[in-house]
N, C-alpha and C positions, 0 to 999 in steps of 0.2 A: 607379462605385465598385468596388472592386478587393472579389472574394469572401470572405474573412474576413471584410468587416466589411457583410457585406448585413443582417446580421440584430440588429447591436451598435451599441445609440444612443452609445455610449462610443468606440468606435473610429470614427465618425464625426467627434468631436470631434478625438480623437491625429491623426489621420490628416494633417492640416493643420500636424500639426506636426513629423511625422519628414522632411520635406523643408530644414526648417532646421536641425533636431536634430544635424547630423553639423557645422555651421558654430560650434554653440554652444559642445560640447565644450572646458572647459578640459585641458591639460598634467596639473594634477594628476588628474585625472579619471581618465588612462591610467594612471597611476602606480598610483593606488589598488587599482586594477583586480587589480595583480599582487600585492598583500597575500598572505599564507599564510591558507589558511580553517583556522577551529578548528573541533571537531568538537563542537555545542553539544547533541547528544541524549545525553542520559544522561549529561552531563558539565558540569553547572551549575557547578561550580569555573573551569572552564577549562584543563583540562590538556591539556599539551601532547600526552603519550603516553595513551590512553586504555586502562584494563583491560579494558573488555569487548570484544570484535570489533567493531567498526564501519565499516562503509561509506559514503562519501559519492562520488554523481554530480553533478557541475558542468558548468560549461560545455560544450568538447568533447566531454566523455565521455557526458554527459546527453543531448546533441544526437543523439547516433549510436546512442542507446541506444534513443533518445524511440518507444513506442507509444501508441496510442490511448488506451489505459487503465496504471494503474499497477501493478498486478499486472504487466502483460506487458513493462512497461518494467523493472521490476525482476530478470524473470526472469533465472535465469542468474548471478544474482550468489552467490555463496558461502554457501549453507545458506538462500536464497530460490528460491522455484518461485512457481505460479500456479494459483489456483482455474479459468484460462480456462471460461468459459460465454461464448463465443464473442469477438468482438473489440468490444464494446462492455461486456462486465464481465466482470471480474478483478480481484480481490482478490492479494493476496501471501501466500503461508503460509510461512513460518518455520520451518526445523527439522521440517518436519510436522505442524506445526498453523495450525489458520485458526481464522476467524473471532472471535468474542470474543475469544480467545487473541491477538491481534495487534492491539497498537493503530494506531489510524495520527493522528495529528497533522496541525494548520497550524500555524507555527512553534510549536510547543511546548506546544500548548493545543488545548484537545478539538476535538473537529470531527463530531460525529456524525451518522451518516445510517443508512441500513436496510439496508446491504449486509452488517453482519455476518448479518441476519435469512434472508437469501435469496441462492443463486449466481449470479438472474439479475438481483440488483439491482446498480446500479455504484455508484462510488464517486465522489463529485464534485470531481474534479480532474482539470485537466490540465496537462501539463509543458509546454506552449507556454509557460505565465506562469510557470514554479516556475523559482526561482533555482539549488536546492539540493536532494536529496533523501538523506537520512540513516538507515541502517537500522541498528539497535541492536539484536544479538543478544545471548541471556545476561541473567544475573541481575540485571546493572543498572537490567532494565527496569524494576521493581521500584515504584520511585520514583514511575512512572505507573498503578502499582495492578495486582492481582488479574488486570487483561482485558490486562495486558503479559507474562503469564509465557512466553510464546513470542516476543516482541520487539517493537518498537516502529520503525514508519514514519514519519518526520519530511518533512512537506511546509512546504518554507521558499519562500517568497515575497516576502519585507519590503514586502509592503502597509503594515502600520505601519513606516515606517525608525526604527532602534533607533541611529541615527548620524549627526550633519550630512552634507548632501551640498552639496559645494561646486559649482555650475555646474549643467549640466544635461544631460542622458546616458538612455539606456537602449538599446534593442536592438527590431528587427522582424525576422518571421518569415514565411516563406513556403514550402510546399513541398506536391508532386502525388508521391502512388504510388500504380505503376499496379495493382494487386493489387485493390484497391478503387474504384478511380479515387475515392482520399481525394484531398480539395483541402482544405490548412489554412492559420492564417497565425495571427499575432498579435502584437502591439506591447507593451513596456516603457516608459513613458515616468518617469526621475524628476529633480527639480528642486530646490532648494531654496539656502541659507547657512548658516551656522552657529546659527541660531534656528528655522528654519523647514527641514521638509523636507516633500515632496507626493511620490508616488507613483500613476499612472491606470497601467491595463492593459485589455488587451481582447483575445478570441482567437474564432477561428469554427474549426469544424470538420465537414466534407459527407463522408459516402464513400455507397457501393452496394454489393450484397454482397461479401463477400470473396471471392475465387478460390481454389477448392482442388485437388488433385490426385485429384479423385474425381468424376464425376458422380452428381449426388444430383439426387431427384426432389423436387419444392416444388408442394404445393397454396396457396401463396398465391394468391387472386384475379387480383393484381395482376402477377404474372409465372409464371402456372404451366409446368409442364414438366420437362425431366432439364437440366441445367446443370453445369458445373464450377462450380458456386459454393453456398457456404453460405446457405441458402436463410433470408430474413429474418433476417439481419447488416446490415443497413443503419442509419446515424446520420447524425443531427443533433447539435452540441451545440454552444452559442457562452456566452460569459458575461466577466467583468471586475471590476474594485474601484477603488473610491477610496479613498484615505488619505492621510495627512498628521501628522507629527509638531510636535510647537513644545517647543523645547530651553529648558530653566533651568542656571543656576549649578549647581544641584546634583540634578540629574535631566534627566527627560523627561516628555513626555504626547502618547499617539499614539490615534487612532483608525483604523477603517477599516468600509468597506460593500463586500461583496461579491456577485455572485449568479453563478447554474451554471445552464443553461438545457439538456435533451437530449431528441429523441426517438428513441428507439432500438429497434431488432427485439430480440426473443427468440428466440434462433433453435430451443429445444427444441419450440415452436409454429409452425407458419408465419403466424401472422393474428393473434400478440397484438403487441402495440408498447407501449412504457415512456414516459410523457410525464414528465419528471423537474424538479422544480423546487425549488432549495436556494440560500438568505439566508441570511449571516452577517454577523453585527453584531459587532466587537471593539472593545475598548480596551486598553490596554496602556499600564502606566507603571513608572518607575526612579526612586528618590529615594536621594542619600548622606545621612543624616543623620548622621555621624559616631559615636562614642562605641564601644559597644559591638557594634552592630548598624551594622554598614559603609555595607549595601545593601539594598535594599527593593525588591524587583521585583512587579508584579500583573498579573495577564490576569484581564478579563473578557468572557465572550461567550455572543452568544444565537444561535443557528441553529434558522431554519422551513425545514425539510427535506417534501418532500411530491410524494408518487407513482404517476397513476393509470395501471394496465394495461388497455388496449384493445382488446376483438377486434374485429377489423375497426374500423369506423368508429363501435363501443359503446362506452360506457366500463363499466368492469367495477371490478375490488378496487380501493382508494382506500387506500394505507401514508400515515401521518403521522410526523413525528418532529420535537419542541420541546423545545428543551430550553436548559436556560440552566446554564452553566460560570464557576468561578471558581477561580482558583491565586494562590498568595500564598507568597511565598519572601523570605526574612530571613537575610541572612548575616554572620554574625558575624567580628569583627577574631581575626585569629591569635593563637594560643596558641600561644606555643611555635614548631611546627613544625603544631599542630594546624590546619584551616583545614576551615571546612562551614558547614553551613544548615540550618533549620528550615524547613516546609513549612503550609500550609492547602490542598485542594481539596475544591470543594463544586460535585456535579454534581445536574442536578434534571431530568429529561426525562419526557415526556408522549407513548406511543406510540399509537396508533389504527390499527385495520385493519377497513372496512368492505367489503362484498360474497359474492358465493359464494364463491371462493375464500381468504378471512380466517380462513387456520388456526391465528390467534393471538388473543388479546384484546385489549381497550386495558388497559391497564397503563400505572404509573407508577414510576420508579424512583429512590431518591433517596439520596446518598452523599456522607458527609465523612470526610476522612481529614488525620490528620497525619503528618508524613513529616522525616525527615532523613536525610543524610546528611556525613558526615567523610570526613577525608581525611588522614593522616598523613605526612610527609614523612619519610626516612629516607634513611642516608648509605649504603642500597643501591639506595633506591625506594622505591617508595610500598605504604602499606595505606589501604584504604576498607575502608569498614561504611556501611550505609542500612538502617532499619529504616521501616516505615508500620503504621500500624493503621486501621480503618476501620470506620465503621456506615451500613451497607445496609439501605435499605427496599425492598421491592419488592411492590406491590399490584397483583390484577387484578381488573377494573369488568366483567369479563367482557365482552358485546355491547351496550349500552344500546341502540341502534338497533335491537335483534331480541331484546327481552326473552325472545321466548318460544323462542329457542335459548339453552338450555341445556346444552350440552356441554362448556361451559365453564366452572371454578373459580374464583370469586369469594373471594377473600380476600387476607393479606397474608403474607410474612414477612420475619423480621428476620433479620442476618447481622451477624456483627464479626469479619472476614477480618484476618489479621496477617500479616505478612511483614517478611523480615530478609535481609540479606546482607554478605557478606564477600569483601571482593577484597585480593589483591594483585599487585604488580610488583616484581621485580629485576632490576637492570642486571649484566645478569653481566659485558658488556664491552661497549665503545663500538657496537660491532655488535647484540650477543646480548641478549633481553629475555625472558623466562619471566613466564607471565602466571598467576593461578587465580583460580577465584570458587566459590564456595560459595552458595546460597542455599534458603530454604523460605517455599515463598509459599500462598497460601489466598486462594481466588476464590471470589467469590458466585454461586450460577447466577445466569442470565438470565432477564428473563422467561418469555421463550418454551421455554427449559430447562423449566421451572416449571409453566407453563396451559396449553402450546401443546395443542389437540386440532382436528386437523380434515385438511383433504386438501390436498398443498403440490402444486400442478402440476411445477413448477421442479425439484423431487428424484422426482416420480412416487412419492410417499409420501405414508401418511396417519402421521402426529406428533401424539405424543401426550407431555404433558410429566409429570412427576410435581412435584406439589405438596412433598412431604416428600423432596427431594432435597438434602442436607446439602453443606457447603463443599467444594468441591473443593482439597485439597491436593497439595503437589507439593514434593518437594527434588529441586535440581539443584547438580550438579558440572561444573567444564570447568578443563578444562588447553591451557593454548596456551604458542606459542613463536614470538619473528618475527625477523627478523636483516635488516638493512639495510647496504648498504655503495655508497655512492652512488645511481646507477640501479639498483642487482641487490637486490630484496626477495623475499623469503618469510615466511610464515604460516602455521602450522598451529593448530587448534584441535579438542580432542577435548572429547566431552560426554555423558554420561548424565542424564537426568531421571525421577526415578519418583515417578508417582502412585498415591497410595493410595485415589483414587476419579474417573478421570478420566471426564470427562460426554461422554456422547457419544450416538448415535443407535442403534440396537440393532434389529435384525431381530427380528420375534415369530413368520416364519414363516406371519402368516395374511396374508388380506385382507380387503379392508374395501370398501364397492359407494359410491359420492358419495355419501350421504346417510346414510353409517355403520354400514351393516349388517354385520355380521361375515359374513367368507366365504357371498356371498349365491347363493345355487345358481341354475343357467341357470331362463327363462323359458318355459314350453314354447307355440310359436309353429306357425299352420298351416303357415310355411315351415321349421319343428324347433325344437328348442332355441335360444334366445338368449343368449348367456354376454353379463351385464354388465359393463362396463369398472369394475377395480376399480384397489385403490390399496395396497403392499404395506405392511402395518401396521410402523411403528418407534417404539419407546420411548424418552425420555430417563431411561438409568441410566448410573451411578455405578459403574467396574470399576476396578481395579488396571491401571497399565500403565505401560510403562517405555520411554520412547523414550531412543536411544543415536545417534552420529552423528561423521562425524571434517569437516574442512571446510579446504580447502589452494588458496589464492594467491600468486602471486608475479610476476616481470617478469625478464628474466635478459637483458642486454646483449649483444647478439650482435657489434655493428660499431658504430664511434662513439665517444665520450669515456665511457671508464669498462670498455667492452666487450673483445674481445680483440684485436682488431684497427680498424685506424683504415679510414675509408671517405674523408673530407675536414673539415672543421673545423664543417660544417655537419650533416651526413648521420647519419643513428641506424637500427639496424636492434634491436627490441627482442621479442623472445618472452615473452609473456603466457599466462599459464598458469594453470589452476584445477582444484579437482574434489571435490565433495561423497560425502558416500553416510550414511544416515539410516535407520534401523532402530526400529520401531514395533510393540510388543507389546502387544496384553491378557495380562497376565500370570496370569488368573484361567485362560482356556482354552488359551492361549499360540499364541493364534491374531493373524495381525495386524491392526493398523488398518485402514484403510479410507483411501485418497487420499492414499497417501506417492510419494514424489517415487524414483524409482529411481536406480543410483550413475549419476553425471555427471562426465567429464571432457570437458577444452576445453581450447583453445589459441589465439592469436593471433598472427600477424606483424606487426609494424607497422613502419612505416620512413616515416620525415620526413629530407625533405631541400628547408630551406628554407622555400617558401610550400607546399610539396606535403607533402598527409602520405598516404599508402596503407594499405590494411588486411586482410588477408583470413584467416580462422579458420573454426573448425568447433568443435560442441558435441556430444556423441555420449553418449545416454540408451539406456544396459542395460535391457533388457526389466524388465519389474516385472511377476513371476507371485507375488509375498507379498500376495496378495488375501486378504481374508475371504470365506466361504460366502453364498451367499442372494442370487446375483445380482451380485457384483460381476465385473468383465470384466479379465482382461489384457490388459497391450500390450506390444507388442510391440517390439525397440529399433528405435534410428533416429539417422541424425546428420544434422545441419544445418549447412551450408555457407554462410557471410557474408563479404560483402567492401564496403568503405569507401573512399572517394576524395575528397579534400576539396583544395580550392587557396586562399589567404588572399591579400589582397589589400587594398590602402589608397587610396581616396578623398576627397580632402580628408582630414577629419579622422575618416571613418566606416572601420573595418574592416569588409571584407567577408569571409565565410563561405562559398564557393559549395562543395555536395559534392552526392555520390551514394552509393547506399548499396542493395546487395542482398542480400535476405532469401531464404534458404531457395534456395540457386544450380540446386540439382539438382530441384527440386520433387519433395522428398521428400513421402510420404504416409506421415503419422507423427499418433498418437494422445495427448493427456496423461493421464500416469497418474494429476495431480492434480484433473483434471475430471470434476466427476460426470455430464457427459453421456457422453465417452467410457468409463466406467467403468459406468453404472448405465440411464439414462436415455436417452440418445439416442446410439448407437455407430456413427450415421454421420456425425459430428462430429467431419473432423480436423482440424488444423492449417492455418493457410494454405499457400498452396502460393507458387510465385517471384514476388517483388514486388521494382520498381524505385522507389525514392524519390529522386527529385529536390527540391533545397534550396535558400535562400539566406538569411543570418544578417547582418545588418549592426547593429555595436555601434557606440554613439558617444558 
């Protein structure tokens, strides 16, 4: 049995079938294939040109982009960076904000897990099965509430198919790099007629520590010593879904089961290990009822999210996260030129954290919101407007398992967060597009904003939350401009955001001993003094701060149809280009944030010719010395050198995909500015060093 699927009762079953899969294949199947994708985050309408910046990775682009985790696979893309805590979690930050602030979706609907809680919790996906990934910067996030005002990650998968599928198709995956000696793979499989569609997938994923450009020393047990590798970065993770759709005259009705299987190192410890285990249960349905009300779209879905850290061969803290989602959108027949929707979400989650390290409570939190959004059609462009209002519970049960710690706030509060926004588009010419948004939005803290009290290993802080912490508000502004003239595109997007109480973690300057004693004085010992391992005290409060930011893509035709000169009728040589830079203040001290992303330009060559496509770029990160006080680290710059080689090739009726792909050419030793290990925590933690991936893609 081929590695992927040693550990997947699901890919056991597929596995018997991608041998036929490439014979089954109908004509139309290809065809379909080449459809234009619409960009469905933050754009329920359907439009063609969307207002807010949006980015989507698909196939190719997805494939060569593909990391471990999504944070890292995302990095790099236009106003996204990466919380990296090592190569098994990573989160995405946006603009220069994480966590809460950045929602992340499966196709369109909640998906919660613990990683906003912690850096070295992951996040449960992986891009071996994801069809699509959509990143929505800007105001429009809006629409997905209060924890979007820095953007929204759309993981698309069609586990439920939202579409007949004629015949039968999907795609398997396979591929070794050597950086990790990662071995992965995973199968697509979907099926169906015009009534019925099915959907199985299934993915495995093995590495060993990562290789870096440093020797670092590792008391693990199990490998100790000085090594060029990140010393406990090693994963496990396999998992899969079933679904199936069944088509009416005038709708749909889809289900699906999912599960996310990982055990993975921490590498800020050398001896703790993550055993991670997350079920998702959805449904999903479409009804035309005609009249008024066109269309009726609903998601429903429950996820048991659950996560025990273990030292050595202990089990230790036990994270929980249950929680059950529901979205409900109604869209009305046009007026006019007028065309929009009405909205219902009602989220209901149950968190739990038991052990010595559970620097949070169990809490509950619970939230409905209604939402719209329009859309104005105009003989220059378009205007949108989306408003939401919302009412948040948020309760903590404090430790019920250890009544008699008390350090923790037992009670509840209530919140009714509002948010609005305004966009527009003009066509100034067939080329020329000017884009603005406008929006003010109001987020509830978090729990853990809220009760948190106690000692977080993972930040090397002890957190403490404040009960009587008021809504965080925020208006932001952005102006862009993009111009397309066949192959030759550009984009620019500038933006300010100021808040007028944004939540955040805050240095107090003391310490605190495990067991919470305030700056606890040495032990005096017949071998002297004993100074106890402490933990530097940080508060959640509420400051003024104004992040500002400019963010510029484009592609510019060098040789080929459209370029300046011609190569052959086949042959393209195209320049890819990019470059962020993001500015992050407390405006109360006018000191900066804490884990902003430094300015980033990049480049790309690419050139296809034929089945051959080639690739090779570099990404070059300016030092980042706008650090705050109290410990936090500079880095230092660094640029990163990648190159891609892919060949395409037809079998029967299966395309094949064979490429290669190196990371990091030079084995640079380079630091993230967005990581709180390089930054606070553990500052022998850098980047991977040169890694060779080898692949193969076969669609059918």
């Amino acid at each position: 049995m081929p590695f992927f699927f040693r550990r997947s009762a699901v890919g056991v079953a597929v596995l018997s079938l991608v041998s036929c899969a490439a014979w089954a294949q109908s004509d139309a199947d290809a065809s379909a294939a080449t459809l234009r994708e619409v960009t469905v985050t933050g754009n329920p309408l359907g439009a063609t040109d969307t207002i807010s910046p949006t980015t989507s990775l698909s196939r190719d682009a997805l494939l060569l982009k593909s990391q471990s985790t999504l944070g890292e696979t995302l990095n790099g893309v236009p106003g996204v960076s990466s919380t990296y805590f090592g190569p098994n979690a990573s989160r995405p930050t946006i603009r220069g904000q994480d966590g809460d602030r950045i929602r992340i979706l499966q196709n369109g609907g909640s998906a919660p897990d613990a990683s906003a809680l912690s850096y070295d919790h992951a996040v449960p996906v992986d891009v071996l099965v994801t069809d699509r990934l959509e990143v929505l910067r800007g105001p429009s996030a809006l629409q997905y509430g209060g924890s979007a005002v820095g953007g929204v990650v759309n993981v698309i998968d069609n586990r439920i198919p939202t579409e007949p599928i004629e015949g039968f198709g999907g795609r398997a995956d396979v591929g070794f790099a050597t950086g990790n000696r990662e071995k992965a793979g995973g199968v697509v499989l979907e099926g169906g007629n015009n009534r019925y569609a099915l959907h199985v997938d299934a993915f495995s994923r093995n590495s060993d520590d990562v290789r870096v450009p440093l020797a670092i020393p590792c008391a693990n047990p199990q490998r100790p010593g000085i090594a060029y590798k990140l010393c406990n970065s090693a994963n496990q993770a396999d998992g899969g879904a079933l679904g199936g759709t069944m088509f009416f005259d005038k709708g749909w009705l889809g289900a699906s089961v999912s599960t996310y299987r990982s055990d993975y190192g921490t590498v800020a410890e050398d001896d703790v290990t993550i055993r991670m285990n997350s079920d998702r249960y959805a449904l999903e349905g479409e009804w035309q009822p005609g009249g008024f009300f066109t269309n009726v779209h609903a998601k429903l879905s429950r996820t048991e999210y659950r996560h025990t850290e273990y030292e050595g061969p202990l089990p230790g803290t036990v994270f929980t996260n249950d929680s059950n989602a529901f979205r409900l959108e109604a869209r009305h027949q046009r007026i006019g030129n007028l065309d929009g929707l009405i909205g219902f979400t009602s989220d209901n989650g149950r968190f739990s954290a038991s052990g010595e390290e559970a620097f949070a409570p169990n809490s509950r939190t619970r939230s409905n919101a209604l939402f719209l959004n329009e859309d104005l059609g105009t003989s220059w462009g378009r205007l949108n407007f989306g408003a939401r209002t919302e009412q948040v519970k948020v309760q903590s049960f404090g430790d019920p398992e250890n009544p008699e710690l008390t350090r923790f706030f037992v009670g509840e509060r209530n919140f009714t967060p509002s948010s609005a926004a305004f966009g527009a588009l003009v066509d100034l010419t067939p080329q020329w597009q000017l884009t603005s948004n406008l929006a003010y939005t109001e987020r509830a803290p978090k729990d853990y904003e809220l009760f948190a009290n106690g000692p977080h290993v993972a930040t090397a802080a002890w957190e403490i939350g404040d009960p009587d912490l008021k809504k965080e508000k925020s208006t932001g502004f952005e102006l862009g401009a993009q111009w397309k003239d066949g192959p030759n595109t550009a984009r620019v997007n500038a933006y300010v955001t100021r808040f007028s109480n944004y939540i955040g973690l805050t240095a107090t300057g003391r310490e605190r001993s495990a067991d919470g004693e305030v700056n606890p004085p040495p032990v005096d010992t017949p071998e002297g003094l004993l100074f106890p391992e402490t933990f530097a005290e940080y508060v959640y409060r509420g400051v003024p701060a104004r992040f500002t930011g400019i963010e510029a893509n484009g592609n510019l035709r060098l040789l080929g149809t459209g370029g300046f000169s011609r190569l052959d009728d086949a042959a393209t040589l195209d320049l890819e280009w990019r470059g962020d830079l993001v500015r992050a203040t407390n405006t109360n001290t006018n000191l900066p944030l804490p884990r902003i992303a430094p300015a980033r330009v990049g480049a790309t060559l690419a050139y296809g010719d034929g089945p051959w496509t080639a690739r090779v770029g570099f990404d070059h990160y300016a030092a980042q010395d706008r650090v705050p006080p109290f410990g936090d680290i500079p880095t230092d710059a660094y640029t990163m050198w990648n190159a891609a080689l892919t060949y395409k090739m037809r079998v029967q009726r299966a395309n094949l995909t064979w490429y290669a792909r190196i990371d990091n050419i030079t084995d640079q030793l380079a630091y993230s500015a967005t990581s709180i290990l390089t930054t606070t925590v553990y500052p022998n933690a850098p980047l991977p060093g040169r890694s060779l991936k080898l692949g193969l893609r076969a669609t059918f």
